[in-house]
N, C-alpha and C positions, 0 to 999 in steps of 0.2 A: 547597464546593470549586468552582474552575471548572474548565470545559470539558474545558481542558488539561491542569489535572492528574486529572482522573478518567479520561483518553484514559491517562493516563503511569499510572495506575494499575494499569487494565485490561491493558497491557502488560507486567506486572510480573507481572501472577495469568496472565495466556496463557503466559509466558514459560516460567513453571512445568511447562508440558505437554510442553516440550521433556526433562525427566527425569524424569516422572513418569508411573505408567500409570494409565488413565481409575479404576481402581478408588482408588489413593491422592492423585487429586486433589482428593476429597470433607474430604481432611482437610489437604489445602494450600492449600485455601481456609478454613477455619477458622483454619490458623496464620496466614495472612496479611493476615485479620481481625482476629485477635486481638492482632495485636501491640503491642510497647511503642510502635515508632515512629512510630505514625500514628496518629489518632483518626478514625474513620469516622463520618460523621450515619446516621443510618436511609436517609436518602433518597441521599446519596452510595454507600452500600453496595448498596444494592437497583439503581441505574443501573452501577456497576460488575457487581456478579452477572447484572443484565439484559443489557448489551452482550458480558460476558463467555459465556455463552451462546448467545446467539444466532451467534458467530463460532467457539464450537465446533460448533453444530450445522450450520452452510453450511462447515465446513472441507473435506469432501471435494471439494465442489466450488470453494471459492477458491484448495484447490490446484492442483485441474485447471486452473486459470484460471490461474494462477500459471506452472504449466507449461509450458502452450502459450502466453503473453507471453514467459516470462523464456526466451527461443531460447538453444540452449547451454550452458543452466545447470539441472543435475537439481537438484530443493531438496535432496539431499542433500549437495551441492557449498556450499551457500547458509550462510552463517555463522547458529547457531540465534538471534544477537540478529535482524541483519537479518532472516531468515524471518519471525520473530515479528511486526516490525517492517511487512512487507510483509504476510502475512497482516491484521492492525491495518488497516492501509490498503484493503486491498482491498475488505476489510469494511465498511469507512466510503466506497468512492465508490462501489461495486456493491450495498449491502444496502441502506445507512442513508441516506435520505431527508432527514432535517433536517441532514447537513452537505452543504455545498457541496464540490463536487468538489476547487476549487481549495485549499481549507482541505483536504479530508484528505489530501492529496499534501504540502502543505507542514506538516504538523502531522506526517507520518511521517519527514518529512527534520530536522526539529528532533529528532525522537524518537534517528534515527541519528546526528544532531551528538552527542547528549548521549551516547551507549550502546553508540554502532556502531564498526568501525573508521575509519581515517581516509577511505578508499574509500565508504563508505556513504553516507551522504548520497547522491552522485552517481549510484550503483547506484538506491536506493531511489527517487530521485526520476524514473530513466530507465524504470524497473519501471512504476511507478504511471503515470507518465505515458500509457504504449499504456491506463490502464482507462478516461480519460477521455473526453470525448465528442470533446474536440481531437484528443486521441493517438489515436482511432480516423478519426478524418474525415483526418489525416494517412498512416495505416497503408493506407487505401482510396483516398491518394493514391496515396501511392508503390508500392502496385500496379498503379496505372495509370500510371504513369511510363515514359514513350517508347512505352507503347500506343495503337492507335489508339482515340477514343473515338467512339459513334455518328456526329458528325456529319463524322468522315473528320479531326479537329484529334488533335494528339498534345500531350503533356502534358511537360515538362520540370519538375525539382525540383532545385532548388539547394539546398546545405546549406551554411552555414557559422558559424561563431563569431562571437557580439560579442563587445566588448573585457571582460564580466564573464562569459567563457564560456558564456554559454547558446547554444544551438543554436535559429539565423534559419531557416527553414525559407521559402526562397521560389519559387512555382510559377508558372511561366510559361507561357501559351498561346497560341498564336500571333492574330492578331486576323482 
């Protein structure tokens, strides 16, 4: 299996924990193993169970993370695809070492095209973005935005839209 669909797998077995409690998930992982629609290799199974794992076990703390990122939005307000969704993500740019940042941000926004509402994507992708090293070295801009910074210069931050919506993020200092 590749990458992506064991990422979309593992999303599917997380997704589960949204209705189920830790004791009946022992056996919604067997159903979801076991079933007609999919065939699992050994080694695709064991990388699903491993990542699957590992992102319940740092859950309480990717929710805290979650938390204090997602400003204004308690995860009980958070749609339980998207949650999932973002949890997946957070998991993959904060735990997991062999994927690149940019890939798990964009591998969660494919996740919401396919699963989320129509809003998602855009949500998921504004979420994930503060985990990175960019959305933070931004976030640590624009707290310094119109502060003074040691050498007595102040910081200016412009935001605006390209024509395919992304948000330009351009910071100006004076010389």
């Amino acid at each position: 299996m590749y990458r992506k669909s064991l990422r979309e797998q593992t999303f599917k077995l997380l997704f589960r924990i949204e209705f189920n409690s830790s004791e009946e998930m022992t056996e919604q992982e067997e159903l979801f193993f076991n079933n007609d629609d999919i065939t699992f290799s050994e080694k695709d199974r064991t990388e699903i169970e491993k990542k699957y794992a590992d992102v319940i076990k740092n859950l309480p703390a990717i929710d805290k993370e979650l938390s204090e990122v997602a400003k204004d939005w308690d995860l009980d307000r958070i749609g339980k695809v998207e949650l999932t969704i973002l949890r997946l993500g957070v998991y993959e740019v904060e735990y997991d070492d062999s994927i690149p940042e940019g890939v798990a941000v964009n591998e969660a926004v494919e996740l919401a095209k396919k699963f989320g509402q129509d809003a998602a994507p855009a949500f998921v992708n504004a979420v994930l973005s503060r985990f990175t090293i960019e959305g933070k070295e931004r976030a640590a801009g624009s707290a310094a935005d119109g502060k003074t910074k040691k050498t007595g210069e102040s910081v200016h931050e412009e935001k605006s839209k390209s024509r395919d919506g992304a948000n330009i993020y351009i910071v100006k200092t004076p010389q």
